[in-house]
C-alpha positions in Angstrom: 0.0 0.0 0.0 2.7 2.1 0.8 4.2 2.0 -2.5 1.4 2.4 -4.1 0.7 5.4 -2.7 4.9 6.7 -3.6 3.5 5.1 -7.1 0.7 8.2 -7.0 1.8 10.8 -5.3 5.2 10.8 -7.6 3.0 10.4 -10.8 0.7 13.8 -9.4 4.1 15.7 -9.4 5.0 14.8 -13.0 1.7 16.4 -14.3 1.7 19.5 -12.1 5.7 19.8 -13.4 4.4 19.9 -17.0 3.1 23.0 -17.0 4.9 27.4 -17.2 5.1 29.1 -14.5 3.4 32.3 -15.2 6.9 34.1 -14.6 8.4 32.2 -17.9 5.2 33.1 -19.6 5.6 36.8 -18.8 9.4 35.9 -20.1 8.4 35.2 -23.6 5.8 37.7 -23.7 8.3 40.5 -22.9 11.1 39.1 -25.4 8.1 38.9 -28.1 7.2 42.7 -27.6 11.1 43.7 -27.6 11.7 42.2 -31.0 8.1 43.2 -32.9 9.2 46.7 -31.6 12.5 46.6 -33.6 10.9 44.8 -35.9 8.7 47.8 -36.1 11.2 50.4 -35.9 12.7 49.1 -39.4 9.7 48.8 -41.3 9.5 52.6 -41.8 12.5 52.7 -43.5 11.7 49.7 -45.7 8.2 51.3 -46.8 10.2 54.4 -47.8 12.2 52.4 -49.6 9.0 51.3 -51.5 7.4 54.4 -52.5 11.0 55.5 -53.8 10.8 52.5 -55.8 7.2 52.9 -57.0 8.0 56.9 -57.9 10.8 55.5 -59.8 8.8 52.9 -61.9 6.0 55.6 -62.6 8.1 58.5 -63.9 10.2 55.7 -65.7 7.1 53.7 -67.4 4.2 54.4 -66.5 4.0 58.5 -67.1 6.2 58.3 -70.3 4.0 55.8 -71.5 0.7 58.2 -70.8 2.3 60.9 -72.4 3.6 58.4 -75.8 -0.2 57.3 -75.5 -1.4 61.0 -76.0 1.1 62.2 -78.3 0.1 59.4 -80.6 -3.7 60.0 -80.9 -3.9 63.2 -80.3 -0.6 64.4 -82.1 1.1 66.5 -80.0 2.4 66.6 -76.3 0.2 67.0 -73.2 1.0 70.5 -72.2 0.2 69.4 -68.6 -0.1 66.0 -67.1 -3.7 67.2 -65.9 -4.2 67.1 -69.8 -4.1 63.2 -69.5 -7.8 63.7 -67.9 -9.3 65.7 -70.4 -7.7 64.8 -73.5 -9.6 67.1 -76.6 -11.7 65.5 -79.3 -13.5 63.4 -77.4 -11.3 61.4 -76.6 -11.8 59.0 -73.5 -9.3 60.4 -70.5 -5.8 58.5 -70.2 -6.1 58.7 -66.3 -9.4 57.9 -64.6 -8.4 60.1 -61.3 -6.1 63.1 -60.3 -5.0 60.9 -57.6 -3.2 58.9 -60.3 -1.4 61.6 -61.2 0.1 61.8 -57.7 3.7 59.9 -56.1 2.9 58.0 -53.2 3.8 60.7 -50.8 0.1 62.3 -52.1 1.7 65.5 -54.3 1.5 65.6 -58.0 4.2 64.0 -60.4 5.6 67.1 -62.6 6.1 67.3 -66.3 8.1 69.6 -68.7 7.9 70.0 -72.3 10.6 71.4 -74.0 10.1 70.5 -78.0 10.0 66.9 -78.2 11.8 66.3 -74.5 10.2 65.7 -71.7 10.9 64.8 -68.0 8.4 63.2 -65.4 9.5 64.1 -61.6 9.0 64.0 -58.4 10.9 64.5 -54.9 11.0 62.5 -52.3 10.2 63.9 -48.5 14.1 63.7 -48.4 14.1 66.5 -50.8 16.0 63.9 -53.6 14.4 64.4 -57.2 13.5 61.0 -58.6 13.4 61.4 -62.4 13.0 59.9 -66.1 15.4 62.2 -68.4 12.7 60.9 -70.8 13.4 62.2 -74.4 10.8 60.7 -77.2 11.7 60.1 -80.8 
């Protein structure tokens, strides 16, 4: 009888041993919210990054080829991006919104026209121009 009851008494202090301790929860939980928050720290750099990258592709690609688009069935430049809208002759708009017109930071892309040159740019809240040199024909 005696052992048995060893037999149960060891066997109740395996199960309670299985378990945290609410100290080595607290532990994790504190090493969890140290890293997310430098984690966290970093992603604003990395979403910068980003928007550079998508201001780049638009004034390399996607503006040039609004203003090619225009130029070839209307048959001249834009004089003004805003011109993409409201192309004349009735022709159906090039850009559907003025916010597609605008770099991820929310201002408006810029355009020049000088003969049959033109440049796309933007700046970056860093004050860094981010540019196509684009030049057509």
């Amino acid at each position: 009888m005696k052992n048995e009851s060893k037999e149960n008494s060891s066997k109740d202090n395996r199960k309670l041993k299985r378990g945290f301790t609410l100290v080595e929860i607290l532990i994790v939980l504190a090493l969890i919210g140290i890293v997310a928050g430098l984690a966290m720290s970093n992603l604003g750099g990395i979403f910068q990054g980003g928007k550079a990258t998508a201001a780049q592709t638009w004034v390399d690609s996607t503006g040039p080829a609004y203003v090619n688009s225009y130029l070839a069935l209307v048959g001249e430049y834009p004089k003004t991006l805003k011109d993409l809208q409201t192309p004349p002759n009735g022709l159906p708009s090039f850009v559907k919104k003025a916010s597609d017109l605008e770099d991820p930071w929310g201002n408006p892309y810029q355009y020049t026209l000088q003969g049959s040159s033109f440049e796309i740019f933007t700046t970056d809240p860093d004050g860094k121009k981010i540019s196509s040199n684009s030049t057509s024909n």
